[in-house]
Structure formats: structure tokens, C-alpha cells
C-alpha positions in Angstrom: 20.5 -32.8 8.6 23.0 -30.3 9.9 23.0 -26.8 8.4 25.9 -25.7 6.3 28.5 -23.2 8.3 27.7 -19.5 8.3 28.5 -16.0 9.6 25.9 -14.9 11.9 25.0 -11.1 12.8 22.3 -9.0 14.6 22.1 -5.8 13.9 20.4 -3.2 16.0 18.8 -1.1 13.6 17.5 -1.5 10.2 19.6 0.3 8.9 22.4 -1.7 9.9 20.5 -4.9 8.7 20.5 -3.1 5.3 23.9 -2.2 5.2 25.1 -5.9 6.2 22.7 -7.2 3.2 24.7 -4.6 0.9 27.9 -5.7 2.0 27.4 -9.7 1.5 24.7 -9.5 -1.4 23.5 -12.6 -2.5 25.2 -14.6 0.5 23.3 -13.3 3.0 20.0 -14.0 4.3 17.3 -12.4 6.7 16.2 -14.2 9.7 13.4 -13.0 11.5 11.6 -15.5 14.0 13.1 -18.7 11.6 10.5 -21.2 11.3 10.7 -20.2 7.3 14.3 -20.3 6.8 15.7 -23.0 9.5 14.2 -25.5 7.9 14.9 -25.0 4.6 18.5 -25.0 6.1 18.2 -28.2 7.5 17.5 -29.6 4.4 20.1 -27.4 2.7 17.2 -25.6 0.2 18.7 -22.7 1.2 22.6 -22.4 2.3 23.2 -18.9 3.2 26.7 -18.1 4.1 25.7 -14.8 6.0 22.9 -15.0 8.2 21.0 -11.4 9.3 19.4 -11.7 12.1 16.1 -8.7 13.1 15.1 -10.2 15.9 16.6 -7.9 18.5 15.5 -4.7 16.0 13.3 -2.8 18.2 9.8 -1.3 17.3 9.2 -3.6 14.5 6.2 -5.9 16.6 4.1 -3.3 17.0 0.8 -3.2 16.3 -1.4 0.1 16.0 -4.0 2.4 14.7 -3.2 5.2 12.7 -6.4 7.2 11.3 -8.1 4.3 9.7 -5.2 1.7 9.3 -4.2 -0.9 11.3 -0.2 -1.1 11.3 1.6 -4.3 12.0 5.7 -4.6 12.7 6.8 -7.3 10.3 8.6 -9.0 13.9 4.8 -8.9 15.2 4.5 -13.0 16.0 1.6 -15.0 14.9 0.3 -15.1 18.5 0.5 -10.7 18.4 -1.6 -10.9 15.5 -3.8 -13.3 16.4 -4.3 -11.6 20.1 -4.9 -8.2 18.7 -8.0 -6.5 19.8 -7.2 -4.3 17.0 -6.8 -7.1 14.4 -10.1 -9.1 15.4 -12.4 -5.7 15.3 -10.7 -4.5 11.8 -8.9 -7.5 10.4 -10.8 -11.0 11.3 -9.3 -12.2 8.4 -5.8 -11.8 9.0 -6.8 -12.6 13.1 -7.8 -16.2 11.8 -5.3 -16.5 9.7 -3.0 -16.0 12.4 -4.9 -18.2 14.6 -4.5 -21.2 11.7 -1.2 -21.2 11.7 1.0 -24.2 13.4 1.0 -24.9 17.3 1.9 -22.9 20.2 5.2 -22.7 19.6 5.3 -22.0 16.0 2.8 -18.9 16.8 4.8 -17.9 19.6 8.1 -17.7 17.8 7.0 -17.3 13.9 6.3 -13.8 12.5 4.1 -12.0 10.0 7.0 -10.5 8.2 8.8 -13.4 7.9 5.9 -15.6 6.9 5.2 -13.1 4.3 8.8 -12.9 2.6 9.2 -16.4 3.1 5.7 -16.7 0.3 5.2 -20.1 0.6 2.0 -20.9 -1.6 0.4 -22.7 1.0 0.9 -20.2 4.1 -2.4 -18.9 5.7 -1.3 -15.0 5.5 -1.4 -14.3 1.7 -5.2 -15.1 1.0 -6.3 -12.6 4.0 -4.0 -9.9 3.3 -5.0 -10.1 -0.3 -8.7 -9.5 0.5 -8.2 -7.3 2.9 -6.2 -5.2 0.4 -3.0 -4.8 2.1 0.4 -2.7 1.8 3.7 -4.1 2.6 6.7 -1.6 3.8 9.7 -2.2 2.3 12.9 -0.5 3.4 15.8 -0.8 1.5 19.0 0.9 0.3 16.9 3.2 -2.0 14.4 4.1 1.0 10.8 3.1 1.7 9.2 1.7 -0.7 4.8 0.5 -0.5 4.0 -2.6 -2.3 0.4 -3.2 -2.8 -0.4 -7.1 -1.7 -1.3 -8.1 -5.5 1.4 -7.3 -6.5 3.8 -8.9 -3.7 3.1 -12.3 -4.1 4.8 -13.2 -7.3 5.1 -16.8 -7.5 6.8 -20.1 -5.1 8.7 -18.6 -2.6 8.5 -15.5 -4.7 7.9 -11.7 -3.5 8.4 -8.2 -5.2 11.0 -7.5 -2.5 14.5 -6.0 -4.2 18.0 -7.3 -3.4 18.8 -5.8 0.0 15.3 -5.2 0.6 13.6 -6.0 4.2 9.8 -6.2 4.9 9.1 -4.1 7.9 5.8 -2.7 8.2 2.4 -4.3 6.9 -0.6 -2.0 6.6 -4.0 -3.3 6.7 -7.0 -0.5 5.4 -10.3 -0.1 6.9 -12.5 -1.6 4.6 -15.9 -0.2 3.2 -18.4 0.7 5.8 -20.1 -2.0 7.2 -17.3 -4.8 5.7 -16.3 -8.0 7.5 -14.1 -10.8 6.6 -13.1 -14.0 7.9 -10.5 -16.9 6.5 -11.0 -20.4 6.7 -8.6 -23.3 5.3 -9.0 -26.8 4.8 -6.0 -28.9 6.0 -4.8 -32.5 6.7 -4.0 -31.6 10.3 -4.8 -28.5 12.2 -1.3 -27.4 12.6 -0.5 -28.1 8.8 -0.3 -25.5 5.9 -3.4 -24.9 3.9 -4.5 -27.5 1.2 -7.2 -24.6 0.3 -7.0 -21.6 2.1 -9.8 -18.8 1.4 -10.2 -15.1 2.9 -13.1 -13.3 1.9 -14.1 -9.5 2.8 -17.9 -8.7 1.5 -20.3 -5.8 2.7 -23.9 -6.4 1.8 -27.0 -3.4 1.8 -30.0 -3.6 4.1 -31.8 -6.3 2.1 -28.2 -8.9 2.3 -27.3 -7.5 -1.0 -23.8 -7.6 -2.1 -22.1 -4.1 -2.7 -18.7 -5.0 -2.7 -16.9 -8.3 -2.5 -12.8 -9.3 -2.2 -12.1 -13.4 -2.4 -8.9 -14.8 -2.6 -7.1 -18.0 -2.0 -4.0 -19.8 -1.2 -2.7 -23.3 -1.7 -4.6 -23.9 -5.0 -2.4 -22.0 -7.4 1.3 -21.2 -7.5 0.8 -18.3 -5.2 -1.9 -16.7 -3.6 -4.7 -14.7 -5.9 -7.6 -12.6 -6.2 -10.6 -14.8 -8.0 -11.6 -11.5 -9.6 -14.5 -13.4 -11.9 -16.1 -14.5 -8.5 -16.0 -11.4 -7.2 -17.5 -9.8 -9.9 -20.2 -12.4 -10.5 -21.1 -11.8 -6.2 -22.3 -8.0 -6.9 -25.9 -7.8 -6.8 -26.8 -11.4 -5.1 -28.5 -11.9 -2.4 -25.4 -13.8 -0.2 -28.0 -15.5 1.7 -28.8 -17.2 -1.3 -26.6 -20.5 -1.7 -27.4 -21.9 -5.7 -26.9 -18.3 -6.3 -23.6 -18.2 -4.3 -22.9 -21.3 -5.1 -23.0 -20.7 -8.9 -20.9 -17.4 -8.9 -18.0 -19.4 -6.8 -18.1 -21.9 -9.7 -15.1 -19.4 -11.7 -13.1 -19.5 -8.4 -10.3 -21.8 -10.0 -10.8 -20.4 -13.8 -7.7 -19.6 -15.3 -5.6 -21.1 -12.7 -3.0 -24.4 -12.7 -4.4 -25.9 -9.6 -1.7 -27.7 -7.7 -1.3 -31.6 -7.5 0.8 -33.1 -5.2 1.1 -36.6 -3.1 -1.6 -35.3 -0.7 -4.2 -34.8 -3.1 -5.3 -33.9 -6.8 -6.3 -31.3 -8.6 -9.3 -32.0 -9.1 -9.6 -32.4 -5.6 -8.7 -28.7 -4.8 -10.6 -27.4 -7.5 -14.0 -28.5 -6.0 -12.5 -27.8 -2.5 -11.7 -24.3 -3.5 -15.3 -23.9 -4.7 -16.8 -25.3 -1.0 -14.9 -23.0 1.1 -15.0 -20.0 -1.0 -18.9 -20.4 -0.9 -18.5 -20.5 2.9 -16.3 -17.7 3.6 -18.2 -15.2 1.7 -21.6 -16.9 3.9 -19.6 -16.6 6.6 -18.5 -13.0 6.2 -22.3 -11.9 5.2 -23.6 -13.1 8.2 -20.7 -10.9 10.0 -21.6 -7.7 8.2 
């Protein structure tokens, strides 16, 4: 299916991305690298009659350290992330994520920004930046604005991004000394979104204690979350131990309306969701 007609504008600046989003309101969309809003487009989910594209905005794909923060450009692609000596020594998490995503061309073309304003329930990049603890930059016509990521990811296609609003910074923390984290997802194809989709970032004492433990997961609920009752019930075990870890990720769905769909059930996810959160947080133990 064709896409309905629209203007189409790239601005130089953010600035003048913002000002062109004030001017058109609710007709106009951003477009970063597209694989988010094209197709819904196509299918005419979305019919913008102003499109916005920052794909020509310079210095918003880069990717750096600042004291002890890793700072990615919101038009930083998949492939940037995933390739980022700076992402796989601080960030696995966000690193695999990146690595999950599509094919080649999807991670050659597709951004973190856009991925993340787009909020799809299923995309890989909400679990990790959620147990990594992330900030999101917003700039808008009121200025800067930092957005913590649990409080981002507000529902289906749902962020805490303000009319005329554009994400262009994400900030990823050191974690706790001696913390690693990795993400995993479980998928009908390789290239597909997540069916479950868990990031976990754990630090553990000199006897494989757990000291501190983040968990979250996508493609279960209605948007990415924290499973803050795992979490909890992880502090104190030995992570080496699997009934033990096995019986704190028992609460990883609790509270939750697990999705259903053609692909598979809830049920289905529910047990799923336990499996894989038990393996990231193994996983990330064995890291630390």
C-alpha cells in the first residue's frame, strides 16, 4: 500500500526541526532512519501530512565518554551501537540489544532514537536501557529536558516525549563497581521483534553474592518494565545457585497483563519470561 501524500522537510539543525514541529503541530511527524514510521505509513497507521526529516542533523550519531557516562546521538544506527567499543566494555546490554535487532540492513539504516520514540512493546532497546538505568535527552520548545528510562516508556507506542518534543541524546551510567549486564530475547526468527526480551545488570561480592540487581523485560507486558519483586527477592543469593534463582524469577510476570497474540499465549510468555530472566541474570553473574 502506497503512503498518503505529504510535505517533506530536512532541517539542518534541531532547532529548526523544532520550530517546523511548532508550526504544523499535530500533522507533522519525525523521521529519523524510518524503519519505525515507513511502515506504519504503508499501512496508513500513521498518515502524517508533514514529514520532519533529522537525518542530515549533524552531531547527533555520536557516541562518547563523558566522566563516567556513555553518550549516544539518538541518529547513532543500530550497527554504531552495536560496534561500539565503548558500548560493549560499559553497556553489553544495550550492545546486544543492538546486535538483536533485524538484518543488515535494518541495523545499518535504523537508529536508537528513533527505535526508542517509536516504543514499540516488543523492540529489543527498552529492556536494556531500563536495567541499565538510562536517561533520555529531550529537546524541545521549552529547552532540554532529562527523562529517566522508567519513566519514558509509558505504554504501546507510548513515550513521555511532549508535543514538539525530539529525543536526541541517550545517556547510559556506569553502573556499580564490578556490574555487568547482558540481554537476550527469545524470537520466532532471528531478525524478528522480541516474543520475551530480558536485560539484566547484577554485581555479585567475592563469594557470587548478589549486591545489587536490575531485570527488566520487553514483549510480555504493554511496554517494557522493571520486575522490581525479582529484583528484590535476587539480593543476598548466591546467583550461581539455580532453584534459588530460579525461585526468585518466579514473580517476574506478577502484576503484569502478559500479552497474547496469534503467535503464542500468555501462558506461553509467562513461563518464557521466567526461563530467560533466570538466564540473563546467570549470564551477567558469570560476567561480573
Amino acid at each position: 500500500m502506497n503512503t498518503n501524500t505529504f510535505d517533506y522537510f530536512t532541517p539542518g539543525s534541531v532547532a529548526e526541526a523544532i520550530d517546523l514541529l511548532s508550526l504544523h503541530g499535530d500533522q507533522a511527524r519525525i523521521m529519523a532512519g524510518g524503519h519505525s514510521l515507513i511502515p506504519a505509513m504503508r499501512l496508513r497507521l500513521a498518515q502524517p501530512k508533514v514529514l520532519v526529516d533529522i537525518g542530515r542533523v549533524g552531531g547527533l550519531n555520536d557516541i562518547r565518554l563523558e566522566q563516567n557516562t556513555i553518550c549516544i546521538g539518538a541518529l547513532a544506527t543500530h550497527y554504531q551501537v552495536e560496534s561500539s567499543d565503548l558500548v560493549r566494555k560499559y553497556a553489553r546490554a544495550l550492545q546486544e540489544a543492538a546486535a538483536s535487532i533485524g538484518d543488515p540492513q535494518v541495523r545499518n539504516r535504523g537508529t536508537i532514537g528513533g527505535s526508542s520514540a517509536h516504543a514499540d512493546p516488543a523492540a529489543d532497546y527498552p529492556a536494556a536501557l531500563l536495567a541499565l538505568d538510562a536517561e533520555l535527552v529531550a529537546n524541545g520548545p521549552g529547552g532540554i529536558r532529562i527523562i529517566d528510562a522508567a519513566s519514558f516508556f509509558v505504554g504501546p507506542l507510548t513515550t513521555a516525549l511532549q508535543k514538539c518534543e525530539i529525543l536526541t541524546e541517550i545517556r547510559i551510567p556506569f553502573g556499580p563497581v564490578g556490574a555487568a549486564s547482558t540481554y537476550q530475547k527469545l524470537s520466532v526468527r532471528q531478525t524478528d521483534f522480541a516474543l520475551v526480551g530480558v536485560a539484566a545488570q547484577v554485581t555479585v561480592d567475592d563469594s557470587g553474592i548478589c549486591t545489587s540487581a536490575r531485570l527488566a523485560l520487553s514483549g510480555v507486558g504493554h511496554c517494557a518494565y522493571r520486575a522490581a519483586r525479582v529484583e528484590e527477592a535476587l539480593l543476598g543469593l548466591r546467583l550461581s545457585d539455580l532453584p534459588a534463582v530460579t525461585r526468585a524469577c518466579e514473580g517476574v510476570v506478577q502484576g503484569v497483563s502478559v500479552n497474547e497474540d496469534a503467535v503464542t499465549s500468555a501462558d506461553f510468555r509467562s513461563q518464557m519470561a521466567r526461563v530467560y530472566a533466570r538466564r540473563v541474570i546467570q549470564a551477567a553473574a558469570e560476567r561480573c
